[in-house]
C-alpha positions as CSV (number, residue, x, y, z in Angstrom):
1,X,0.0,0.0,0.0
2,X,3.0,2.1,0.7
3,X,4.3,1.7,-2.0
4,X,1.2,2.8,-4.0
5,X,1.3,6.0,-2.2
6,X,4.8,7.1,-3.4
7,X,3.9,6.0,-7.2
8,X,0.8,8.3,-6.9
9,X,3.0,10.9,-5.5
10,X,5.8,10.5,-8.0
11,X,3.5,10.4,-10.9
12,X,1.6,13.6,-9.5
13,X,4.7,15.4,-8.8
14,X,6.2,14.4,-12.4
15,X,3.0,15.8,-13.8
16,X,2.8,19.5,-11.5
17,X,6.3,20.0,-12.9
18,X,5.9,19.3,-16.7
19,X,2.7,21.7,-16.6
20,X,4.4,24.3,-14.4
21,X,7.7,24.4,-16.9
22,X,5.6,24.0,-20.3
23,X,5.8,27.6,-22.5
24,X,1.9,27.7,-22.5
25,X,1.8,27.6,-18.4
26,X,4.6,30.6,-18.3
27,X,2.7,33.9,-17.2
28,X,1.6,36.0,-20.0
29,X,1.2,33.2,-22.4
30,X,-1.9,32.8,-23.9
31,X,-2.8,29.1,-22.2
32,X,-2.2,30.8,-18.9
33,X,-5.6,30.8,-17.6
34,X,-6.5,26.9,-17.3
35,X,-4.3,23.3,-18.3
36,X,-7.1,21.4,-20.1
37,X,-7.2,18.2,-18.1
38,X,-8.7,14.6,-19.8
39,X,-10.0,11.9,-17.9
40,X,-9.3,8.4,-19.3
41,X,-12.2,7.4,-17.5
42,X,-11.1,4.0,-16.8
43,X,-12.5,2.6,-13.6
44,X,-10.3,2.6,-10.9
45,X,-12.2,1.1,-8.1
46,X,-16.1,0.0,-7.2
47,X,-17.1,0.3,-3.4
48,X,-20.0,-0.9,-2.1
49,X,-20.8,1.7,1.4
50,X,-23.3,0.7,4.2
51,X,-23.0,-3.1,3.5
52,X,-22.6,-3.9,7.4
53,X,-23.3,-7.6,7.8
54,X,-24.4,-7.9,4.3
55,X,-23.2,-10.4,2.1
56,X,-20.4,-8.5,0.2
57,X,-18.8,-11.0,-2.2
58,X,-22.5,-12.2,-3.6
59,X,-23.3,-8.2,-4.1
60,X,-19.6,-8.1,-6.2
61,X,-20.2,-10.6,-8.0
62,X,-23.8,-9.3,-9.7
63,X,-22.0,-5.9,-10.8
64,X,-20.8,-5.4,-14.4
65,X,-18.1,-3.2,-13.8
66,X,-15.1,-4.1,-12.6
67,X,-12.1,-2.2,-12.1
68,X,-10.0,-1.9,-15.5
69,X,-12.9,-0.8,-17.3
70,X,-14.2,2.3,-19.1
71,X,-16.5,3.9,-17.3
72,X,-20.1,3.1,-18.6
73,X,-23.5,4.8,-17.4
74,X,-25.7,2.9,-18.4
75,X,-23.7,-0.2,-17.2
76,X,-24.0,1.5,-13.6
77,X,-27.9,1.9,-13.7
78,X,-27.7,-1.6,-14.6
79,X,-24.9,-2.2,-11.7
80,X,-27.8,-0.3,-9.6
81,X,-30.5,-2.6,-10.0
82,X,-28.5,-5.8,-10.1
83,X,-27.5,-4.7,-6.5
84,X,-31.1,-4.0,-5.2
85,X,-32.3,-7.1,-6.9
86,X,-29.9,-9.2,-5.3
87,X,-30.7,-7.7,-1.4
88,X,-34.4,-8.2,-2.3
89,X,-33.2,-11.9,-3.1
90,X,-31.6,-12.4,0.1
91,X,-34.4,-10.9,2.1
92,X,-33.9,-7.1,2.3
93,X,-36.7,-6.3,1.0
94,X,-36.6,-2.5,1.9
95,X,-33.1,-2.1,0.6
96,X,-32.2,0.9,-1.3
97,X,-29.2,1.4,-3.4
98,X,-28.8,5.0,-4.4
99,X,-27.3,6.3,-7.9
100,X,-23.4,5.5,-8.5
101,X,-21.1,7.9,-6.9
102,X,-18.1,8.3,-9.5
103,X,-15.7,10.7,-8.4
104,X,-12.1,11.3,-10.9
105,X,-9.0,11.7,-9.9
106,X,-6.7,14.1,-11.2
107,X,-4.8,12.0,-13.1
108,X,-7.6,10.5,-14.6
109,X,-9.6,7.7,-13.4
110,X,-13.0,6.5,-12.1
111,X,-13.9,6.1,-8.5
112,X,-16.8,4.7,-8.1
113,X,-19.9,3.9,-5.1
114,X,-22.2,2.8,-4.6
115,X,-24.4,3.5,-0.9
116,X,-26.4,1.2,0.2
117,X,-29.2,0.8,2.9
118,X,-29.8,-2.3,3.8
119,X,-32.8,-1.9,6.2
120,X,-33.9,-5.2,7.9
121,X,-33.7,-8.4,7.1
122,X,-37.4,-9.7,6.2
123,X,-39.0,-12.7,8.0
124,X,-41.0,-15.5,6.8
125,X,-44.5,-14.8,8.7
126,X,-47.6,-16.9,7.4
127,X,-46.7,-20.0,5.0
128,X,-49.9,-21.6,3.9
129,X,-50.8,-24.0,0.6
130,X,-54.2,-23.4,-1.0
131,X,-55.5,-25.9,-3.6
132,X,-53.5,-29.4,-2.6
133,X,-54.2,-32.1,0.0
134,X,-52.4,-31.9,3.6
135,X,-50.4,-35.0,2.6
136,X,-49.1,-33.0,-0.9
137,X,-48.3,-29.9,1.3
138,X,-46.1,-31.5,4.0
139,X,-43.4,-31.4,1.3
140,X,-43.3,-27.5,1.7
141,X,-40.5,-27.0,4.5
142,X,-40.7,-23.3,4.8
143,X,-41.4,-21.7,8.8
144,X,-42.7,-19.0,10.0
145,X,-39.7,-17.0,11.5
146,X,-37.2,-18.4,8.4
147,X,-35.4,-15.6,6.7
148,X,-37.5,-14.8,3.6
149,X,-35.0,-16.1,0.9
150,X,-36.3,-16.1,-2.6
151,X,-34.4,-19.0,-3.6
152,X,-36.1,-21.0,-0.8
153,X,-39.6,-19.7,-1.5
154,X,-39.0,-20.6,-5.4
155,X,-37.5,-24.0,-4.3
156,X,-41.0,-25.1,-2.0
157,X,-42.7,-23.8,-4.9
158,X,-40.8,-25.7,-7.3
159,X,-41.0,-28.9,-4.3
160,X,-44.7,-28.8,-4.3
161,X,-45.6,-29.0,-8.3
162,X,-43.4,-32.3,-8.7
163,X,-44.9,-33.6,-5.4
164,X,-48.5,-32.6,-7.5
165,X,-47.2,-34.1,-10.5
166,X,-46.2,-37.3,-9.2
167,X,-49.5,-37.6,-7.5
168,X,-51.2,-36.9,-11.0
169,X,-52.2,-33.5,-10.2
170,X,-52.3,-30.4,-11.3
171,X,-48.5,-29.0,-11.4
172,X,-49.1,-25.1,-12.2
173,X,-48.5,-23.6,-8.8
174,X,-47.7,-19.9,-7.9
175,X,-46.6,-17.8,-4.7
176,X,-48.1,-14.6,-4.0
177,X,-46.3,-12.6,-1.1
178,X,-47.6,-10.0,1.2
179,X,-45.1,-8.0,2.7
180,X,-45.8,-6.1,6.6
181,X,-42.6,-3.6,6.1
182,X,-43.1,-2.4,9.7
183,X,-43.3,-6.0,11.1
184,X,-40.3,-7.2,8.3
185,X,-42.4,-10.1,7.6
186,X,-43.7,-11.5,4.1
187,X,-46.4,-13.7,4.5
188,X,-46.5,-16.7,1.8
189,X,-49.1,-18.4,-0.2
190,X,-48.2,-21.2,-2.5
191,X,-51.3,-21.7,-4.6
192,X,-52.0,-24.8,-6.6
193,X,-54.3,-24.4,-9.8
């Protein structure tokens, strides 16, 4: 890391004093008033702020961008939702990720974050099966008071319709969730038509 530092310092300092000796930067010349400065907009680094207790590498590995990279609106807005979608995913359902922060560096280069607030972690509350037998149902593990997972939720769905269609039922079965954001609960209906 030290060693970082001094080839950011050396490469800054390199730079101040071509610009300060150039003939256009002497006083009285007519480039006097401002050095035009270009960003390469590369991407130098994506931060993720806020993420206490959150799942980190997961949230990494759903963005586009990547250090190395030219920086890329559109690819952030995508980088955006891909990070909100992903908390929603693993239960945090109130999560907010705000626009991309992208800050450059003199010497050209992207710094980017992203802030995100978590909010709590959502609860399984009510889990009942409409539309199959007792004995078809008892396949369905989910609890109230599990962490509200979507993969689990699409996996009891996905449990249920081949337990339905190995009983010669029908196999078409949905969810529908209803969320209690002040109680951080989602109550679950798996729904056999």
């Amino acid at each position: 890391m030290r060693s970082l530092f001094l080839l950011t310092a050396a490469m800054a300092a390199t730079t101040w004093i071509a610009v300060a000796t150039s003939s256009s930067w002497l006083p009285g010349s007519q480039a006097e008033a401002q050095p035009s400065i270009t960003h390469t907009q590369q991407v130098q680094s994506v931060s993720l702020d806020g993420g206490r207790g959150l799942p980190l590498a997961a949230l990494r590995d759903v963005l586009a961008t990547h250090r190395g990279d030219q920086l890329d609106a559109n690819r952030l807005v995508q980088d955006r939702s891909a990070l909100e979608a992903e908390l929603v995913a693993r239960g945090y359902l109130s999560a907010r990720v705000e626009p991309a922060t992208v800050t450059f560096a003199a010497s050209g280069g992207a710094y980017i974050t992203f802030q995100i607030t978590s909010g709590r972690m959502f609860k399984l509350g009510e889990v009942t099966v409409r539309g199959a037998s007792a004995n078809a149902a008892a396949v369905v593990t989910l609890t109230t008071g599990d962490d509200a997972l979507a993969n689990r939720i699409e996996r009891a769905r996905q449990t249920l319709a081949d337990n339905l269609g190995r009983r010669g039922k029908p196999a078409n079965v949905t969810v529908s969730l209803h969320e209690d954001e002040a109680a951080a609960t989602v109550d679950v209906e798996l729904i056999s038509r």
